[in-house]
N, C-alpha and C positions, 0 to 999 in steps of 0.2 A: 424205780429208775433213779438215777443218780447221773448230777450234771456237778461239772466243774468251771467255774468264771476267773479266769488269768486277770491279774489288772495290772499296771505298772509300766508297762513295757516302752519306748519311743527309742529317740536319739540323745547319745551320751558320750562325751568327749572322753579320752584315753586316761587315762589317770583318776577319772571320777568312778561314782558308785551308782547300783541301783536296788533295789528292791522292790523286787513281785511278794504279788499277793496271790492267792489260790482260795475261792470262797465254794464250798461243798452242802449239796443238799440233795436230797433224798435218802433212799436206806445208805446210809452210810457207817451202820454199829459197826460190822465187821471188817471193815478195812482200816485194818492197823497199821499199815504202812504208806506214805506218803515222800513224795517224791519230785524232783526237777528235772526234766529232762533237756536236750536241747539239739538244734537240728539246723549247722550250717550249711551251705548250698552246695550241693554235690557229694556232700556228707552222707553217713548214716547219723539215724538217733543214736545221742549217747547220755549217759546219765549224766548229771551235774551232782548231786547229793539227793541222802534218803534220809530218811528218820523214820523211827517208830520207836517203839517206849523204852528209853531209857539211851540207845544209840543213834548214833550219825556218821553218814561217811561219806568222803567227798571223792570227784576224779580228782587223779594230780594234779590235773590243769588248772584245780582253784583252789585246792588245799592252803592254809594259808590266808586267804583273801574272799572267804564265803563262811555266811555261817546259815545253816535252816533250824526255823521253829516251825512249831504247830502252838494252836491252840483251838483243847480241847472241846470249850466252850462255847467258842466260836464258830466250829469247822474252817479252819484255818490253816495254811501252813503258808510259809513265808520264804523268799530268797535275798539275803543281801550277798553282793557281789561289790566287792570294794577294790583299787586299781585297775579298772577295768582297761582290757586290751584290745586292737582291732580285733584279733582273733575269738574274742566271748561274742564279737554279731551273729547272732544265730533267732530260729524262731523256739522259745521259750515254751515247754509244755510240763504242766500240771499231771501227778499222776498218785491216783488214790489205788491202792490193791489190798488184797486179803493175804494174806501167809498160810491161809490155812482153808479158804474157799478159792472156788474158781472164778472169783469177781476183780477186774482190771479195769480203767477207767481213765481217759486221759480228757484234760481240757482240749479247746481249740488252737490255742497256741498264742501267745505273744511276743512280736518282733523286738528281738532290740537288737539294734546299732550302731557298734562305738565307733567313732571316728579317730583319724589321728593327727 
């Protein structure tokens, strides 16, 4: 089994930045890709950025103004979002998957909030 723990998330004024954390444990060898997703209200999910070894790639919406890691060691991966806009308020989800098994895995979700 494999669980994913979001941390970072609150209230964050228009121009400021934030970063999540994504902490991973159980079988987790085979999931090489890693992920941010995000889910504002009325919306569907949509990606924010992925990584998996050696690439990353971001929606338009934050090209520019986000950057994701991982670490290996850790079971980590990371979101910074810098200038943040009312429009990035959304709820914040973690997302570990395989590229090559049938294994997809998302966290709980954490809110965040920009203000303006």
């Amino acid at each position: 089994q494999v669980q994913l723990e979001e941390s970072g998330g609150g209230w964050v004024q228009a121009g400021g930045s934030l970063r999540l954390s994504c902490a991973a444990s159980g079988s987790i060898s085979s999931l090489n890709v890693m992920g941010w997703y995000r889910q504002a209200p009325g919306n569907e999910r949509e990606l924010v950025a992925v990584i998996t070894t050696g690439t990353t790639n971001f929606a338009d919406s934050v090209k520019g103004r986000c950057a994701i890691s991982r670490d290996t060691a850790k079971n980590t991966v990371s979101l910074t979002i810098i200038n943040l806009k009312p429009e990035d308020t959304a709820v914040y989800y973690c997302n570990f998957r395989s590229s090559f098994r049938d294994m997809n895995y998302w966290g709980k979700g954490t809110l965040v909030t920009v203000s303006s």
